[in-house]
C-alpha positions as CSV (number, residue, x, y, z in Angstrom):
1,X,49.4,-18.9,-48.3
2,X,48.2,-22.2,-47.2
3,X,47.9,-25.9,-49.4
4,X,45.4,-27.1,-51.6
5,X,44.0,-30.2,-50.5
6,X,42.3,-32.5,-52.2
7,X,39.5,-34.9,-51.5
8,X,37.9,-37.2,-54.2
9,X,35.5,-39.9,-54.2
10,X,33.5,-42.5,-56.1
11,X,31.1,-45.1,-54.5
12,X,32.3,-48.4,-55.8
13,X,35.7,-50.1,-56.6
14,X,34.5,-50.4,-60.2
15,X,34.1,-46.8,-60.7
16,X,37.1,-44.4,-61.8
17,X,38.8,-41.6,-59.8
18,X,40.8,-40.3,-62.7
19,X,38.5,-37.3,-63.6
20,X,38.4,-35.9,-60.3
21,X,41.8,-36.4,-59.4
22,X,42.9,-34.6,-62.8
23,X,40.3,-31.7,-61.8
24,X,41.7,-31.5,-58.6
25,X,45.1,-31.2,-59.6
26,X,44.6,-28.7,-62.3
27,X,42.7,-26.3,-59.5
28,X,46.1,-26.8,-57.7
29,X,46.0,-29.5,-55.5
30,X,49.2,-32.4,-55.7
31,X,49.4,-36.0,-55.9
32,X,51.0,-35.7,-52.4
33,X,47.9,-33.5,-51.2
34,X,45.0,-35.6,-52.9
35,X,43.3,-37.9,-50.5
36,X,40.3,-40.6,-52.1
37,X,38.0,-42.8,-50.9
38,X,36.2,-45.5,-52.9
39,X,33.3,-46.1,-50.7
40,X,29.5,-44.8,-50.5
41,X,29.2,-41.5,-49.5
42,X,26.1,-42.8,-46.9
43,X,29.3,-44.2,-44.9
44,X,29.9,-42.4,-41.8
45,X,33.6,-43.9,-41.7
46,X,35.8,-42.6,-45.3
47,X,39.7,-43.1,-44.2
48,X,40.5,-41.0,-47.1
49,X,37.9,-37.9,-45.8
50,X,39.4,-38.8,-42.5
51,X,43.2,-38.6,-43.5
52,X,42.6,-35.0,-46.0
53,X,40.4,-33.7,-42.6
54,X,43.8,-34.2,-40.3
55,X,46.1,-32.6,-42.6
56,X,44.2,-29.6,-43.0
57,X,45.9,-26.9,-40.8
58,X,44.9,-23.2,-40.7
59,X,45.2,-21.0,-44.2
60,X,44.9,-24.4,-46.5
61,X,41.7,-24.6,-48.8
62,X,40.2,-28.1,-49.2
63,X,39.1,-28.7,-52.9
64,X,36.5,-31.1,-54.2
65,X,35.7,-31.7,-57.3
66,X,31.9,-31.7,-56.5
67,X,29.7,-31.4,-53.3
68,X,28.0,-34.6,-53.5
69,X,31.0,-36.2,-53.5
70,X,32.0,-34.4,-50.0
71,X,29.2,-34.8,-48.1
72,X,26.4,-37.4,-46.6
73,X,23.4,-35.0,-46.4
74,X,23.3,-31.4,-46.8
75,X,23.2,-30.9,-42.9
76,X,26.5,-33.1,-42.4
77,X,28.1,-30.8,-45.9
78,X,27.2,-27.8,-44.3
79,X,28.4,-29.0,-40.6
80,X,31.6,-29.9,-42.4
81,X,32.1,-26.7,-44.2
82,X,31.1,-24.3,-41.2
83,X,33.9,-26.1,-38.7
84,X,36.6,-25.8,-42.0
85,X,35.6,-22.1,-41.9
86,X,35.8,-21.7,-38.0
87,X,39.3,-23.3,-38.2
88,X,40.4,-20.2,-41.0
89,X,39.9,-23.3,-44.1
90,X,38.8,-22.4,-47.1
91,X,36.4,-24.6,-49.2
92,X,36.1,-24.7,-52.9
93,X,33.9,-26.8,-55.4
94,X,35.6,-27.2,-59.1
95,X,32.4,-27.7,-60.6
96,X,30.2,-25.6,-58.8
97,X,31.7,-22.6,-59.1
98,X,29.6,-20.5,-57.2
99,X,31.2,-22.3,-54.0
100,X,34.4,-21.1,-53.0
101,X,34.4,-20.1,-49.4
102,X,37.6,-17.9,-50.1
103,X,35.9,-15.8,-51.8
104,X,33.2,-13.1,-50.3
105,X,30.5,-13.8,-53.5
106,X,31.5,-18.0,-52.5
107,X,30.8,-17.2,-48.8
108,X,27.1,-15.8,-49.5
109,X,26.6,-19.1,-51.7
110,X,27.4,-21.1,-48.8
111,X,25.5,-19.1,-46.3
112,X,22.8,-19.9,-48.5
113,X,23.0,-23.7,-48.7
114,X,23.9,-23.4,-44.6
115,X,20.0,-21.2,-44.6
116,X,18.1,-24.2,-46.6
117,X,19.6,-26.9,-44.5
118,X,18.9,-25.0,-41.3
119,X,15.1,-24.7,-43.3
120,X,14.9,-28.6,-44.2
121,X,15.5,-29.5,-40.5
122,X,12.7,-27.0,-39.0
123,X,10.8,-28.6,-42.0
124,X,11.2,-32.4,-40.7
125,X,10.6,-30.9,-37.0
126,X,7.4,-29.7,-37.7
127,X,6.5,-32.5,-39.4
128,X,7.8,-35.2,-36.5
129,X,6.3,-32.2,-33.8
130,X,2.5,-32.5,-35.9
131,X,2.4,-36.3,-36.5
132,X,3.5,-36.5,-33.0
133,X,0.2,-34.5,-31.8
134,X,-1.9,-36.3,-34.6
135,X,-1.4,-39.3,-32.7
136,X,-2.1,-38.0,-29.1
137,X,-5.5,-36.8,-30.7
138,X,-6.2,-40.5,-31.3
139,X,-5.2,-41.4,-28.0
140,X,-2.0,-43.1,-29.0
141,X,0.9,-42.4,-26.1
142,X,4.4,-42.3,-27.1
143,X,7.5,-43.8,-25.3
144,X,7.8,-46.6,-23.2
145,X,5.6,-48.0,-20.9
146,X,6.0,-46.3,-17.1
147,X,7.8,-48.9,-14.6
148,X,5.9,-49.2,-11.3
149,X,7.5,-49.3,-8.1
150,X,6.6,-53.3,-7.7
151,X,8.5,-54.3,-11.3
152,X,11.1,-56.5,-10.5
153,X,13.9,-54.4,-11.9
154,X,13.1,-51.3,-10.3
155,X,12.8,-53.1,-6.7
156,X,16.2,-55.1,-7.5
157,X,18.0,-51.6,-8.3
158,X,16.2,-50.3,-4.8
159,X,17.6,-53.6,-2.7
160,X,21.0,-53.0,-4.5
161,X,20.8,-49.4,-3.8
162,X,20.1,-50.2,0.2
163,X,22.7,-52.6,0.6
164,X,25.3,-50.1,-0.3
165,X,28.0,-53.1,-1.9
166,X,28.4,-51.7,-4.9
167,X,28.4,-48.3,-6.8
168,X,25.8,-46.4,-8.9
169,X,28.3,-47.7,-12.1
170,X,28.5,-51.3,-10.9
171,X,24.8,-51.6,-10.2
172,X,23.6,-49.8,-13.7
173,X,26.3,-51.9,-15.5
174,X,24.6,-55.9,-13.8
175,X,21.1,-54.1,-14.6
176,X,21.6,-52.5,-17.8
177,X,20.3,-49.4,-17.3
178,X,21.7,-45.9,-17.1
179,X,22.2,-43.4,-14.4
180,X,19.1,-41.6,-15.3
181,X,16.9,-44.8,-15.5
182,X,18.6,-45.6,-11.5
183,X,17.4,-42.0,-10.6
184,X,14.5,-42.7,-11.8
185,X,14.3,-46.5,-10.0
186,X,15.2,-45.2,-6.9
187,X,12.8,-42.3,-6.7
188,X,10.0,-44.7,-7.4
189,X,10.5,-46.2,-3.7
190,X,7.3,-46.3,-1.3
C-alpha cells in the first residue's frame, strides 16, 4: 500500500494551517508527508503543491482537507485529479466525503465534477463562438489588421530572406515575429 500525502493551504500568512494539518493527519497522512502553501490559490506557482506533486509515486493517495483548497478552477481540479489517476494516485477529500477516488462510489463523484467542468467550458465556448458572430453581424472584424506586401516589416523580412545571411531564427528573433508570421511575410511577395 502506498503513502498518504498531504497537501494544505490557506491564502494569507495571517490565516492558520492548524485545522487542516490536524484533519490531514488524523486521515493518515504524517508530518513528514504534509506539504502547505500559504499563498492564494489563483497562483499558478504553490512550492508546497509543487513539492507534495513530486513525491507522489504510484499507489500513494494525495489527501486534502477540502477541494477548494487544491485547486484554481474546477477545470485545473479536475486536470489535476485525472493525471493523479492516470499515474495509479488516489485522491481523497476529508470533508467532502463523497470524493475519494479509491473508492468506486468516490470515482463516479469525480466523473461527475470531471462531466460539469467539461459542461462549463462548452458553456463559455458557445458563448465566446455567439458573441463572436454577433459582432460579424454588425460588421465588426476580429484579429489584427492584414499586413500588405508594401508594409515595411514584411518587405524588410523579404530583403532579409533574399540575402540569405542569416537564418529563419536570426531573422524572426531582429524582427520579432514568429516562424509563422515569416511564412506568412514571405508568401506575401509580388
Amino acid at each position: 500500500m502506498g503513502k498518504k500525502i498531504g497537501y494544505a493551504r490557506v491564502s494569507t500568512d495571517d490565516q492558520e494551517l492548524n485545522l487542516q494539518i490536524d484533519s490531514l493527519k488524523k486521515a493518515g497522512c504524517t508530518e513528514e508527508f504534509i506539504f502547505t502553501d500559504k499563498i492564494s490559490g489563483a497562483k499558478s506557482s504553490r512550492p508546497g503543491l509543487d513539492q507534495c506533486l513530486k513525491q507522489l509515486k504510484s499507489g500513494d493517495t494525495l489527501i486534502v482537507w477540502r477541494l477548494d483548497r487544491l485547486g484554481r478552477s474546477m477545470s485545473h481540479l479536475v486536470n489535476l485529479i485525472e493525471s493523479l489517476l492516470e499515474n495509479n494516485i488516489g485522491f481523497k477529500s476529508v470533508q467532502d466525503g463523497a470524493i475519494d477516488t479509491t473508492t468506486a462510489s468516490g470515482e463516479l463523484m469525480f466523473n461527475i465534477f470531471s462531466a460539469l467542468a467539461q459542461f462549463e467550458r462548452r458553456l463559455i465556448q458557445e458563448r465566446t463562438n455567439a458573441g463572436l458572430a454577433a459582432a460579424r453581424a454588425r460588421g465588426r472584424l476580429g484579429g489584427r489588421p492584414k499586413k500588405s506586401a508594401n508594409d515595411p516589416k514584411v518587405r524588410m523580412a523579404q530583403e532579409m530572406n533574399k540575402n540569405k545571411s542569416l537564418s529563419i531564427n536570426e531573422i524572426c528573433s531582429s524582427l520579432e515575429i514568429s516562424r509563422a508570421t515569416f511564412y506568412r511575410y514571405i508568401s506575401l511577395e509580388k
